[in-house]
N, C-alpha and C positions, 0 to 999 in steps of 0.2 A: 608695738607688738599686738598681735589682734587677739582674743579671745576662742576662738575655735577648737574641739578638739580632734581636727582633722587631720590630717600632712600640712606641716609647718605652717602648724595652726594654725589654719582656715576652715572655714564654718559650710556648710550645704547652701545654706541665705547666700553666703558672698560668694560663692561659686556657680550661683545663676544669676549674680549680678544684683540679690536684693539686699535691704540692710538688714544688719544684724536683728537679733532681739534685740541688745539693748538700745540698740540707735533708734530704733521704732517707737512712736508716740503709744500708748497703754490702745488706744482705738485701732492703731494698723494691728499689731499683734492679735488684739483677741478678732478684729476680722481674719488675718489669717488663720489664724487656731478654728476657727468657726466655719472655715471655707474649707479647708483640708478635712474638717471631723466628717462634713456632708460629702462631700468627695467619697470619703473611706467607706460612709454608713450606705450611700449608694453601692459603691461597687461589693460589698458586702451581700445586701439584697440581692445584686443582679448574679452575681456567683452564687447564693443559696438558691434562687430561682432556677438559675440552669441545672444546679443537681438535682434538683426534685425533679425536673422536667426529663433528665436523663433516668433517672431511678425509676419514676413512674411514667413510661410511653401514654400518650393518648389512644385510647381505645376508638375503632373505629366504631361506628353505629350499627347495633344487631338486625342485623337483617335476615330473610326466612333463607338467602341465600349462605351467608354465610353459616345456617347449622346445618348443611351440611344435604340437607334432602333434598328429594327427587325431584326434577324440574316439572312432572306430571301433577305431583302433589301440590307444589308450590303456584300452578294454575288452578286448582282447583279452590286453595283458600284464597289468593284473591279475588275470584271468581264471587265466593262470598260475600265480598262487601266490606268485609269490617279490614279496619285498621292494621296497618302493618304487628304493631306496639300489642297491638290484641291479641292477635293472634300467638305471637311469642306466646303471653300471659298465657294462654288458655294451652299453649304445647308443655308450658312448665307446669302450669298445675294439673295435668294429666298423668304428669312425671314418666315424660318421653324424653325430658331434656335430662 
């Protein structure tokens, strides 16, 4: 009579063909216990990863295009010189943005 509390009990182990717990020396077990916990504690990570990733999109990078102004404009500040990054800075603290 085997030990399992499965259907006519049978155990998950002996139903993919491996031994039981107690047939297992104390080192196969806690390798298994030890292999499944990392298994689990991955897939855990990689599923909180994907929701954050869903919840917070990647922003693309601000560009003079993407606020929105006038292609005339946006020749004249590169035209300027300075940095894309700079330019931003100096539209928001004019408090245009």
């Amino acid at each position: 009579m085997s030990n399992g509390i499965g259907p006519n009990h049978t155990s998950l182990l002996h139903k993919m063909g491996r031994l039981r717990a107690f047939e297992m020396t104390d080192k196969q077990l806690l390798e298994m216990v030890t292999t499944e916990q990392r298994r689990r504690s991955f897939q855990r990570a990689v599923g909180r990863t994907l929701r954050i990733a869903k919840d917070h999109p990647k922003r693309s990078p601000l560009t003079l295009e993407s606020l929105g102004l006038a292609p005339e404009i946006i020749t004249r500040l590169r035209a300027s010189g300075a940095d894309e990054a700079q330019l931003i800075a100096k539209i928001r603290k004019a408090g245009l943005l």
